[in-house]
VOGU-3710 file (C-alpha; in Angstrom, 3 decimals, decimal comma):
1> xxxxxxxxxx> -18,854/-12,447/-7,061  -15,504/-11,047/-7,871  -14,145/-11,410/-11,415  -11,667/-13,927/-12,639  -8,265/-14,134/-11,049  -5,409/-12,123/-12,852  -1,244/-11,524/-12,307  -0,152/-8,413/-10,394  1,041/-7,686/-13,661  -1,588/-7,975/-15,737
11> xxxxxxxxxx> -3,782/-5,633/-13,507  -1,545/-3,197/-13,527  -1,693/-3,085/-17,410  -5,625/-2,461/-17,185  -7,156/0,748/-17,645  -6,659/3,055/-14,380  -10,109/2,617/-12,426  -9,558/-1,075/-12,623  -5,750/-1,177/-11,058  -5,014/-2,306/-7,887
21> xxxxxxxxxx> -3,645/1,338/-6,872  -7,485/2,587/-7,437  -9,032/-0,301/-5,535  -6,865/0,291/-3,019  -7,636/4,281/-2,724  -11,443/3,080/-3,374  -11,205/0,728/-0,040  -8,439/3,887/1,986  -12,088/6,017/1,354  -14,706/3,961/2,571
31> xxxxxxxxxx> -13,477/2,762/5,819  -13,168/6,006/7,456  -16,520/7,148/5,727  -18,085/4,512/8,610  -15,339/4,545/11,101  -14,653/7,935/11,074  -18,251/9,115/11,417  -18,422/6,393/14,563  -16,009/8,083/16,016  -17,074/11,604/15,427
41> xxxxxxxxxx> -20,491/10,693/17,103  -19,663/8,467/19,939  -18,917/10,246/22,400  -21,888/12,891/22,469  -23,848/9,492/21,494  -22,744/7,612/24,713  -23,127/10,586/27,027  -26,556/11,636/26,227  -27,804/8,126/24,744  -26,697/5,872/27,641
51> xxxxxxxxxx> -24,993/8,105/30,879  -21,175/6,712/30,005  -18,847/8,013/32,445  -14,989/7,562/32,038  -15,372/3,843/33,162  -18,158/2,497/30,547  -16,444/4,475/27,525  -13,401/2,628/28,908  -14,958/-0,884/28,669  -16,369/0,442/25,141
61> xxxxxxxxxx> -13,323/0,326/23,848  -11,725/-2,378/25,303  -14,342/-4,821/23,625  -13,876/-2,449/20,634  -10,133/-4,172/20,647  -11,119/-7,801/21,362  -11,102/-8,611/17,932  -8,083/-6,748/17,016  -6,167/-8,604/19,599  -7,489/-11,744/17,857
71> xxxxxxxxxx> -6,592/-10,630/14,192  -4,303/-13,898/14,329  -7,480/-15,721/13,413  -6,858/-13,993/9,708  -4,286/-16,690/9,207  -6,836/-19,407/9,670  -9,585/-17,749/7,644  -6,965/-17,344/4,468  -6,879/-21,176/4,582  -10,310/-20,728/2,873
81> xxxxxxxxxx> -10,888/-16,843/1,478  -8,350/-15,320/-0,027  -7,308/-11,843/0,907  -8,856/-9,906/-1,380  -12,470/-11,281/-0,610  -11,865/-11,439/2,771  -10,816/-7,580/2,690  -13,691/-6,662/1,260  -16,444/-8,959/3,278  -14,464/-7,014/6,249
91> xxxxxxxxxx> -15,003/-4,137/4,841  -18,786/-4,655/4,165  -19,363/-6,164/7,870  -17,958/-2,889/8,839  -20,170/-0,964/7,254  -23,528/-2,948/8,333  -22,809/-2,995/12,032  -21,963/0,667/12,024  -25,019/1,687/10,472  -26,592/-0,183/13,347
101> xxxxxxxxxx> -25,347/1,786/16,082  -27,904/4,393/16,374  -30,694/1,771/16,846  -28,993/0,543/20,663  -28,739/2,725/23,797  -28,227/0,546/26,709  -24,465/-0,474/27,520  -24,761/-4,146/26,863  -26,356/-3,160/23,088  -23,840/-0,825/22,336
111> xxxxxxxxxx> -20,895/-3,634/23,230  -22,493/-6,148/20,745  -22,828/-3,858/17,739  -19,606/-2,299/18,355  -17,618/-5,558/18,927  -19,212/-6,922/15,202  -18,167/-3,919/13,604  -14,941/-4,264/15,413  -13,920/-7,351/13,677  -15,016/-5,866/10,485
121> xxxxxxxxxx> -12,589/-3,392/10,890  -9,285/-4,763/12,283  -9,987/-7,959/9,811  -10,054/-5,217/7,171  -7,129/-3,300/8,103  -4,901/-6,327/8,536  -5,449/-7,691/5,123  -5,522/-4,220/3,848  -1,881/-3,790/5,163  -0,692/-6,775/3,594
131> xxxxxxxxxx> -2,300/-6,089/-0,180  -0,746/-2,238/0,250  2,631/-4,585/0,953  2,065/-6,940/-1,591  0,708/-4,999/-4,493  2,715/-1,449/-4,045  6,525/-1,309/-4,589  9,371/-0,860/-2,102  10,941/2,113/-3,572  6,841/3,677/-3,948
141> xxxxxxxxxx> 5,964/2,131/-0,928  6,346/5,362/1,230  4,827/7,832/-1,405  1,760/5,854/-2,446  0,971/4,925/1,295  1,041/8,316/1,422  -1,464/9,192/-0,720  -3,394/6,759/0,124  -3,638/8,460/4,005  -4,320/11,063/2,050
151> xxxxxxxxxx> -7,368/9,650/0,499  -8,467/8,111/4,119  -8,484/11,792/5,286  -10,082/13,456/2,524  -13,111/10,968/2,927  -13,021/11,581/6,503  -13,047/15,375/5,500  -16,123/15,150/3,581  -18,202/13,267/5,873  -17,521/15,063/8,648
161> xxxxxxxxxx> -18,248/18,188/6,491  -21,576/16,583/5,850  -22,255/16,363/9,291  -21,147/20,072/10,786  -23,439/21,604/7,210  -26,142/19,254/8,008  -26,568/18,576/11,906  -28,181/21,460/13,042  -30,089/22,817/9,680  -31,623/19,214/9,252
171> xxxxxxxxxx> -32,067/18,263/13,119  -30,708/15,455/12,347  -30,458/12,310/14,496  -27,591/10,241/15,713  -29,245/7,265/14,030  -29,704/9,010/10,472  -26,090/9,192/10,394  -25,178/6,072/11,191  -27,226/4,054/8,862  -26,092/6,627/5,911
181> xxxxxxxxxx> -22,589/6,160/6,302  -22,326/2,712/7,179  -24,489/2,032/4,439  -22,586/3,528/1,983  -19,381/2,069/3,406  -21,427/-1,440/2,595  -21,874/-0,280/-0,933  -18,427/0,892/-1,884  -17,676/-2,881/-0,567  -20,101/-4,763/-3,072
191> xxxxxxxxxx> -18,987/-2,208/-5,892  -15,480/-3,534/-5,333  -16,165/-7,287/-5,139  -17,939/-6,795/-8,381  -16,108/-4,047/-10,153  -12,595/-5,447/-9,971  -10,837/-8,788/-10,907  -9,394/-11,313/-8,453  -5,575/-9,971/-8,563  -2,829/-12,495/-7,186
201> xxxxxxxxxx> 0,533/-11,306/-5,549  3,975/-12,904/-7,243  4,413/-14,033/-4,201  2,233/-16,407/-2,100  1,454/-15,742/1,158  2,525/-18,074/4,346  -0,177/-19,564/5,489  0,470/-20,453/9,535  1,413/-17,939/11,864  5,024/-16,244/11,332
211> xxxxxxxxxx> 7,143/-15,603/14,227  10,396/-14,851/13,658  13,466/-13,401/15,845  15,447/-10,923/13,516  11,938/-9,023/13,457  12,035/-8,100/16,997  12,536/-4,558/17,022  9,613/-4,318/14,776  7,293/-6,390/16,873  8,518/-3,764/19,932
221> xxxxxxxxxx> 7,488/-1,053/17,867  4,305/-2,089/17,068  3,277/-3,012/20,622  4,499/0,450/21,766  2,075/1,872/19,326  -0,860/0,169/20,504  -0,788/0,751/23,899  0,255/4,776/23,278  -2,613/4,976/20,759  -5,351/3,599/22,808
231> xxxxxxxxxx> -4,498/6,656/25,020  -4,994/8,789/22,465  -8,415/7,022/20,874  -10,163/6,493/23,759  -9,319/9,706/25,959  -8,518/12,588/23,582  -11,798/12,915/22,125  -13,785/11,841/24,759  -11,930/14,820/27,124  -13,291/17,516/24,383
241> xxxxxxxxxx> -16,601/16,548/25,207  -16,767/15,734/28,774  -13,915/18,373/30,243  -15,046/21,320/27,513  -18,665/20,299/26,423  -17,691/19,898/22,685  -21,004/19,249/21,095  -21,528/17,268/17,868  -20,727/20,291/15,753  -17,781/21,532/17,328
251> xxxxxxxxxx> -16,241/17,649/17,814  -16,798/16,832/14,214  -15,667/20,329/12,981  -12,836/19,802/15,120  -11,800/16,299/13,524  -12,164/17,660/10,008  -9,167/20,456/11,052  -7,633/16,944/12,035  -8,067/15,510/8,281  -7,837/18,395/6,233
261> xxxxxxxxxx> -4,348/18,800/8,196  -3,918/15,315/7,571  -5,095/15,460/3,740  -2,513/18,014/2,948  0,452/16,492/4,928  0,463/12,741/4,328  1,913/13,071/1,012  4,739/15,404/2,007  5,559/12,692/4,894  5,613/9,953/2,333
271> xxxxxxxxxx> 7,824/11,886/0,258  10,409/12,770/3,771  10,219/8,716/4,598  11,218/7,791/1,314  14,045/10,254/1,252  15,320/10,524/4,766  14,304/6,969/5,975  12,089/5,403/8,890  14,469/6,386/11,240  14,458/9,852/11,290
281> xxxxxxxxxx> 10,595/9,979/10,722  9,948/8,094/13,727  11,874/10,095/16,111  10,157/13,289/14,638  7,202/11,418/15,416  8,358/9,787/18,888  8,925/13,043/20,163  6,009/15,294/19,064  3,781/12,881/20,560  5,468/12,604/24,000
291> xxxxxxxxxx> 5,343/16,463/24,269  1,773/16,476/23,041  0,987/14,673/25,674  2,923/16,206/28,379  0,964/19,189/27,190  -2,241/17,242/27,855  -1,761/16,980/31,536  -1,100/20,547/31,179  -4,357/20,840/30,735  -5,094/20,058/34,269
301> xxxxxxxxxx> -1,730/21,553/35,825  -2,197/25,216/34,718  -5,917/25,141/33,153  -5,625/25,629/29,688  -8,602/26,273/28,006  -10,693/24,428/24,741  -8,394/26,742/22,303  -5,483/24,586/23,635  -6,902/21,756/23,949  -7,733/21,972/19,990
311> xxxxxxxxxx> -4,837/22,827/18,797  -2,915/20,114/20,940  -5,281/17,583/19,422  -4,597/18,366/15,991  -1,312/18,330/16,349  -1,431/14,938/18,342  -3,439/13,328/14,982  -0,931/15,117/13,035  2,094/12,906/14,090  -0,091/9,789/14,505
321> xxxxxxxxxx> -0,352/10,097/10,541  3,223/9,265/10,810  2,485/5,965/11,779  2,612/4,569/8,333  6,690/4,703/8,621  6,428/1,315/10,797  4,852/-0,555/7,810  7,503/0,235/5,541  10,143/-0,446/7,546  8,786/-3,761/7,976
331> xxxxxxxxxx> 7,907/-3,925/4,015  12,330/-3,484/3,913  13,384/-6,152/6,080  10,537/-8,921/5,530  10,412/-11,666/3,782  7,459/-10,803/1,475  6,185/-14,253/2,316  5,457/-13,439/5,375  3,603/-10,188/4,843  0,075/-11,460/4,929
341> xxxxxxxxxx> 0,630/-13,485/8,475  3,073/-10,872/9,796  0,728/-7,913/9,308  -2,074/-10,430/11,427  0,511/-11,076/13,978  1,076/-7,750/13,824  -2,351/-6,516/14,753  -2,241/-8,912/17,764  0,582/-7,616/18,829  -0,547/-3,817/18,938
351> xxxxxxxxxx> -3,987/-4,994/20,593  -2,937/-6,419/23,487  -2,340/-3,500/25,793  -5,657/-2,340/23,781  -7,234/-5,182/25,577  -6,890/-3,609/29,083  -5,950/-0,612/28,893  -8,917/1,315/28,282  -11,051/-0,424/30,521  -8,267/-0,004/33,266
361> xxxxxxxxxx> -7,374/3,880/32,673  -11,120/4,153/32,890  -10,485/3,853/36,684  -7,854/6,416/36,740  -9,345/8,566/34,414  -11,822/9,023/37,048  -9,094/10,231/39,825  -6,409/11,794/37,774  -7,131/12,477/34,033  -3,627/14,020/33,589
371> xxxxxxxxxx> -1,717/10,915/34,715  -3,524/8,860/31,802  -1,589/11,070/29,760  1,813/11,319/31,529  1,897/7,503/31,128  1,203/7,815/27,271  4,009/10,464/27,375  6,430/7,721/28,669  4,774/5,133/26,411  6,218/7,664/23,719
381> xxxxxxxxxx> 9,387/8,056/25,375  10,223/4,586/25,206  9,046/4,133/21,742  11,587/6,956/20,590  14,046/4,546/22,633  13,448/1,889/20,840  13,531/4,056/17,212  17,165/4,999/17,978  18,011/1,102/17,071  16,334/0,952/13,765
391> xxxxxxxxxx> 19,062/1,230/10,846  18,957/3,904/8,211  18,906/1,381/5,501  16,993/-1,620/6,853  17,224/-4,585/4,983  17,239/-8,308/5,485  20,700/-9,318/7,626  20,208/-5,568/8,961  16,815/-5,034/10,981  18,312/-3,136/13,550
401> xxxxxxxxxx> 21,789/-1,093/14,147  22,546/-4,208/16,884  23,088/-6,239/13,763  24,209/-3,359/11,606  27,661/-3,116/13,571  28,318/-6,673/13,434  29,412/-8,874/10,938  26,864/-8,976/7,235  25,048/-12,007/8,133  22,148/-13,585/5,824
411> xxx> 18,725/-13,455/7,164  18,049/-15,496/10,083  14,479/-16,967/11,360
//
């Protein structure tokens, strides 16, 4: 049961491992310690487990986004469980059905577990966006988010450390590391529910689904994101292994390049956001990732080798830690009323090409690998489009430069 319910500013007055910053980092380290390890084993799981070819890993992760598409139904749950509990519930369901995976290897087994853990996971990283909103100042925002990707990555570091030290020497098997790192996922999730006190936001949260016009550009953005990281989710990693024969070793070593990169630059990029603006950081980002990908289907044009492909996929996760930039423009020009059912919204938004996608690239994986990758080069294209119109100071009356060069207007629904 979580302890009794205290001000925003009264928990930040307790002693440091009780503060909402440390709960916060606590919660950034044991999602990936589940998801990340998922992901790390997948795709040598699915091949040699259950025969997946480009079209089942495609349907994977389609039903993998169901419940990300229907993170709207956060609104309606926060009629009855706050955000904090429901966080961490999220975060414990999570960590459960992950530690499950290793006991299915038939297709329609491995769709159930994943979808449960699946709504752990997006339910837990929707209300987890809106706490980092709520709890974490504007003018921190960018810097602590950035540590805090930097905590995600460093847990990520050490379990997939764990795994490359221990695979081999142990012999260990896909379902041993599951049901370790989900479980302990679970039990960083009841140490939280009982470790820190109910903490309530100065402001209270909107309780019906929040749709409003002067956050447009935003909503673009975050749809453009979806889509272009679905390419990169389901067909980056999943390309090591069947185009190059990455085994479980050389994947998972691979990834922890990927977060030890990641671990050491998040903080730097929270410190450029918070000095040179959204803006500029999305472009940067925009534009990496459309030549990363172009660079993909090189791949298949001129026959790289693994070496490229490696280094192309670091940098790829390298600008997707950029991503964080999107939820502090938003924190700038919302009404922080609207954070908790924005940031569900939000998650609907980005998971509707997630819906489909997959499942239909699957198809064209199957003819032309390279053009799944020159249409997530466009997907970035546009997305840089769309980055030119966000303001270097966005506020409310100014979400986008459209408004900027008109008349100061108040904020309008």
């Amino acid at each position: 049961m979580i302890l009794r319910r205290i001000s925003l500013a009264e928990a930040r007055a307790l002693p440091f491992h009780r503060r909402p910053e440390f709960l916060l980092a606590l919660m950034a380290a044991a999602m990936p310690i589940a998801f990340a390890t998922w992901s790390a084993l997948l795709n040598n799981y699915v091949i040699e487990a259950a025969g997946f070819t480009g079209v089942e890993i495609g349907w994977l992760h389609s039903v993998r986004e169901i419940p990300g598409f229907l993170a709207v139904g956060v609104i309606v749950l926060l009629l009855f469980i706050r955000e904090q509990v429901l966080g961490l519930v999220s975060l414990l369901v999570l960590g459960v059905f992950s530690a499950l995976t290793g006991w299915f290897t038939g297709v329609a087994g491995l769709l159930v577990v994943t979808f449960i853990a699946s709504v752990g996971f997006h339910y837990y990283e929707t209300v987890n966006q809106s706490l980092q909103l709520q709890w974490i100042d504007k003018a921190r925002a960018p810097q602590v988010i950035g540590r805090l990707v930097a905590v995600g990555s460093g847990a990520s570091l050490a379990a997939y450390g764990l795994i490359v030290l221990t695979w081999s020497r142990f012999e260990l098997s896909y379902n041993t590391v599951y049901m370790v790192s989900g479980g302990l996922t679970a039990l960083i999730a009841v140490y939280c529910m009982l470790a820190f006190p109910q903490i309530e936001a100065p402001v209270r949260q909107a309780r019906r689904m929040v749709l409003r016009r002067r956050y447009w550009l935003y909503y673009a953005l975050t749809f453009m994101a979806g889509a272009r990281r679905q390419i990169f989710m389901v067909f980056a990693a999943f390309m090591m292994v069947e185009r190059f024969g990455f085994g479980v070793p050389q994947l998972t070593a691979l990834f922890m390049l990927n977060y030890l990169a990641n671990m050491l630059v998040a903080p730097w990029i929270g410190r450029f956001v918070g000095r040179f603006g959204e803006q500029r950081a999305m472009l940067i980002e925009y534009a990496g990732l459309a030549t990363v990908f172009l660079c993909y289907g090189g791949l298949w044009w001129f026959g790289w080798g693994m070496t490229v492909a490696a280094v192309l996929y670091v940098i790829d996760h390298l600008f997707f830690a950029m991503g964080f930039n999107l939820r502090t423009y938003f924190q700038k020009i919302a009404d922080p009323a609207d954070f908790a059912p924005t940031a569900a919204v939000a998650f609907t938004i980005n998971h509707i090409a997630a819906v489909f996608l997959p499942a239909a690239l699957g198809y064209l994986w199957i003819v032309s690998p390279s053009s799944v990758f020159l249409l997530a080069a466009g997907m970035a294209c546009t997305s840089f489009c769309l980055a030119l119109l966000v303001p270097r100071h966005p506020q409310p009356g100014f979400e986008t430069r459209l408004v900027a060069i008109g008349p100061r207007r108040a904020p309008a629904e």
